[in-house]
C-alpha positions as CSV (number, residue, x, y, z in Angstrom):
1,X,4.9,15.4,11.9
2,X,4.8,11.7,13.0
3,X,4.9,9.3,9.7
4,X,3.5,6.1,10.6
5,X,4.1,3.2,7.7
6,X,1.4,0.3,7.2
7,X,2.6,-2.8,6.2
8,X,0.2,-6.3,6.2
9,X,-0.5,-9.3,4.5
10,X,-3.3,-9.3,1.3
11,X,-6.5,-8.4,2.3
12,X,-5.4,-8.4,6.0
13,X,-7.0,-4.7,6.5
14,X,-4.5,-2.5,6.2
15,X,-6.7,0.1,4.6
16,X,-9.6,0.0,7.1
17,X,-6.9,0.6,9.8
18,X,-5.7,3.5,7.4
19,X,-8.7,5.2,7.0
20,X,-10.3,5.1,10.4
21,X,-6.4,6.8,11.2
22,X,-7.6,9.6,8.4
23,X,-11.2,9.7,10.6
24,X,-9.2,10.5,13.4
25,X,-7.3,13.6,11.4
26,X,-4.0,11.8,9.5
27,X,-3.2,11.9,6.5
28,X,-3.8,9.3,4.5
29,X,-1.0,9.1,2.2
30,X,-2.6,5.9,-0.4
31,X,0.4,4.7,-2.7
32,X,-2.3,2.4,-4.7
33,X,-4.7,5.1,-5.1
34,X,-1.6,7.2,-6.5
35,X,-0.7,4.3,-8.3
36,X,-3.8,4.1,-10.1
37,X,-3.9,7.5,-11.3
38,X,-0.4,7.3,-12.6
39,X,-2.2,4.4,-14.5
40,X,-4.6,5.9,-15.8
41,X,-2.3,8.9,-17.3
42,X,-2.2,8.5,-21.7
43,X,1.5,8.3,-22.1
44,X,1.5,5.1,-19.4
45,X,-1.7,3.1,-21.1
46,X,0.0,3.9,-24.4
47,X,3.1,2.2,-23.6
48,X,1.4,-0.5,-21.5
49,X,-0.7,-1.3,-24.9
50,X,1.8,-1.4,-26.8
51,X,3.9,-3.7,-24.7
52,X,1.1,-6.1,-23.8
53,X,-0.8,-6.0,-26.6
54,X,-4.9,-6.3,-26.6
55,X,-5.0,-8.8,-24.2
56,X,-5.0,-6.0,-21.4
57,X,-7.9,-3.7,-22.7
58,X,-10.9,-3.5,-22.5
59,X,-13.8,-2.3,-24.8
60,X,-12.6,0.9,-24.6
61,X,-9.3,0.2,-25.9
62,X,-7.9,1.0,-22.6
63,X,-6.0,-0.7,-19.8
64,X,-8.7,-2.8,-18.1
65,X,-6.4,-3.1,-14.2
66,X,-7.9,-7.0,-13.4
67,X,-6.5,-8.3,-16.9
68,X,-3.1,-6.2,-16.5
69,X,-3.3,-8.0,-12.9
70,X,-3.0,-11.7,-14.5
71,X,0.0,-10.7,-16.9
72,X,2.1,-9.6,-14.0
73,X,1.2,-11.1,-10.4
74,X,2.4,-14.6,-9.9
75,X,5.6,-16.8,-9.3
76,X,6.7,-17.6,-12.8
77,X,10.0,-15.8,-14.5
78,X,7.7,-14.6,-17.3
79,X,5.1,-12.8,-14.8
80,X,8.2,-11.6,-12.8
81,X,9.7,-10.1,-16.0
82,X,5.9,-8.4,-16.7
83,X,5.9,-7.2,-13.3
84,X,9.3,-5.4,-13.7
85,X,8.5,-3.6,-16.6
86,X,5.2,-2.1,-15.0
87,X,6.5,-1.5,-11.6
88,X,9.8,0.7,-14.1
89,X,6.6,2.6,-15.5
90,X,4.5,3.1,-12.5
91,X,7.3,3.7,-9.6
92,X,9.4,6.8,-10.6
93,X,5.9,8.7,-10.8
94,X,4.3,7.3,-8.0
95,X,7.5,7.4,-5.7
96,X,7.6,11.3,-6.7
97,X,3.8,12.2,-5.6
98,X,4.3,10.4,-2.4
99,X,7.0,13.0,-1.8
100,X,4.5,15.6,-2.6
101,X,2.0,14.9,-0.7
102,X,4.3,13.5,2.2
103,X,5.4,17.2,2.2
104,X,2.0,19.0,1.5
105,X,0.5,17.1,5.1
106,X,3.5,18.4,6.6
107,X,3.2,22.1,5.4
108,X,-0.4,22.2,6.3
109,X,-0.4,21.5,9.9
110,X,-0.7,17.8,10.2
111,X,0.6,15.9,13.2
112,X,0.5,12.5,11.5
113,X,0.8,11.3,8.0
114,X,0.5,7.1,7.3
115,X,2.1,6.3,4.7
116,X,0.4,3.3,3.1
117,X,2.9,1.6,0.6
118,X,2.8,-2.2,-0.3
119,X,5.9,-2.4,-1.2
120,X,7.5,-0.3,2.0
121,X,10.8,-1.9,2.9
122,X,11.5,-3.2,-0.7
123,X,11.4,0.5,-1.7
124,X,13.2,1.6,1.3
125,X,10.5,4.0,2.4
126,X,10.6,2.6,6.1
127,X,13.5,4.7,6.4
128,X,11.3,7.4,6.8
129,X,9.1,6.8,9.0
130,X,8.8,7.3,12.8
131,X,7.0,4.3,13.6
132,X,5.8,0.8,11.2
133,X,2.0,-0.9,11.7
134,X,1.4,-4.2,10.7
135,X,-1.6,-5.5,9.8
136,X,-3.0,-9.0,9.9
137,X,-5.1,-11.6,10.3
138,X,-5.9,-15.8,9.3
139,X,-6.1,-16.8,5.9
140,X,-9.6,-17.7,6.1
141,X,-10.4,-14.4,7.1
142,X,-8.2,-12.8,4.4
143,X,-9.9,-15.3,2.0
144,X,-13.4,-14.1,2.5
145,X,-12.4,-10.5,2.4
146,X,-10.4,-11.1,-0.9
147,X,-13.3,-13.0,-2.1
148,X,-15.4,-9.8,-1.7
149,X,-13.0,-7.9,-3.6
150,X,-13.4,-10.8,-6.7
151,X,-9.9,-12.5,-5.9
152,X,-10.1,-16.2,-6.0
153,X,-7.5,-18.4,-3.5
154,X,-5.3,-18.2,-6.0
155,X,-5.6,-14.8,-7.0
156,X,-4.5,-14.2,-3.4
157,X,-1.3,-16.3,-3.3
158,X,-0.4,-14.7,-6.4
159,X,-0.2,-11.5,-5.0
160,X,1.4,-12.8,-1.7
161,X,4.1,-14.2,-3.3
162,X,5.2,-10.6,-5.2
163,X,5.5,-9.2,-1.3
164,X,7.9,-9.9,1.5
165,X,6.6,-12.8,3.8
166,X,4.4,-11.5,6.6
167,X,6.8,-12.6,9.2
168,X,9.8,-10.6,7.9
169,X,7.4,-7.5,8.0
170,X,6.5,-8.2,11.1
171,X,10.0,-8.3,12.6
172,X,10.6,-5.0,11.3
173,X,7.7,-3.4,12.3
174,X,7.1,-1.4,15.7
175,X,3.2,-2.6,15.9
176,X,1.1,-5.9,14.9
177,X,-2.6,-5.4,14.9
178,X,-4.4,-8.7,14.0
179,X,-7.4,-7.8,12.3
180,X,-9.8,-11.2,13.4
181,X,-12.3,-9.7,15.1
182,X,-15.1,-7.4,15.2
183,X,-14.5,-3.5,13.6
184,X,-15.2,-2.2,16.8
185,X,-12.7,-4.2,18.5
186,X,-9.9,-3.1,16.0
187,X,-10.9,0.8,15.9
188,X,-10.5,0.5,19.9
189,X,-6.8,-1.0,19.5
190,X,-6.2,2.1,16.9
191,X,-7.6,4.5,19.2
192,X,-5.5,3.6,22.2
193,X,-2.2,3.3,19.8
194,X,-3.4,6.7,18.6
195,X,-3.7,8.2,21.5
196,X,-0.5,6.6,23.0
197,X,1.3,7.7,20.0
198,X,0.7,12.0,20.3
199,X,1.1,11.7,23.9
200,X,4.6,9.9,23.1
201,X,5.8,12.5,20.7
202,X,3.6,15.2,20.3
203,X,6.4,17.4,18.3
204,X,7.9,15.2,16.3
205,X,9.7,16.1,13.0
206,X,8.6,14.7,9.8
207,X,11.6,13.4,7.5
208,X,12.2,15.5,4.7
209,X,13.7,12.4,2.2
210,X,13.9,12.0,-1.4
211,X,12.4,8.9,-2.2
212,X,14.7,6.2,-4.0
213,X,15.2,5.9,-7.5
């Protein structure tokens, strides 16, 4: 199996280019998605809670994700520290289902698995993958996409500066897509990458690696 990482700026379109990959049969393998169901587990909104206090729920009483967001994403020591502490809850368990399902692709058949992680070479898991995407595009366009998602300017630097800097990734990745233009224009660059790629290494063995701890 052929694991291909995706790496990219905020809002650059890292999941589009993931998902039209999971239209064309990978396996989508969505650290954020993962990381949101560990979130949502009662042992992990208990303790965030109880850390945080009520300025995190909602009217519920539980973890409300766009409040949590502002405690911990900026460039301050004290959202630095806030950040720690959630990424010591949310990693370990996240890091473990990636594994799983990393292993579960590979089990059932599949010739490709991306591995979508936004933290992928802080973590170390570019060292198991066969190949690295990157994913960009301008700040204005990034801006207008974040703005869709609710994320003000900066909203957006906030969560930029918590990443490495797009060129670093860049340097260390195999591909750069730059996401500017029209959908059909990027799923056109996927497809001949795609195609590129099984012709490459059609029987390529996925890496069987414990994620780090």
């Amino acid at each position: 199996m052929i694991v291909i990482g995706i790496v990219g700026s905020p809002a650059g379109g890292k999941s589009t280019v993931a998902g039209y990959l999971q239209d064309l049969g990978a396996a989508w393998i969505n650290a954020d998605l993962i990381a949101r169901q560990v979130l949502e587990r009662a042992d992990i909104q208990q303790q965030l809670l109880h850390h945080f206090g009520s300025k995190i729920a909602d009217n519920d009483g539980r973890v409300d994700r766009a409040k949590l967001a502002l405690e911990v994403f900026g460039d301050d020591a004290s959202k630095r520290l806030a950040l720690t502490y959630l990424e010591s809850l949310i990693h370990p368990k996240t890091r473990q289902r990636i594994y799983e399902e990393l292993l579960a692709a590979h089990r059932s058949g599949r010739k490709v698995a991306v591995l979508d992680v936004p933290l992928m070479f802080e973590v170390g898991w570019d060292r198991g993958c066969d190949e690295i995407w990157c994913v960009d595009a301008t700040w204005q366009t990034r801006l207008q996409r974040a703005n869709s998602r609710g994320w003000d300017a900066d909203q957006l630097r906030a969560r930029e500066a918590n990443q490495m800097s797009i060129e670093e990734k860049k340097r260390r990745s195999t591909v750069v897509i730059m996401n500017d233009r029209s959908l059909d224009e990027l799923f056109e660059t996927i497809d001949r990458l795609w195609r590129s790629l099984l012709i490459r290494s059609p029987q390529t063995e996925t890496h069987c690696f414990q994620p780090d701890t």
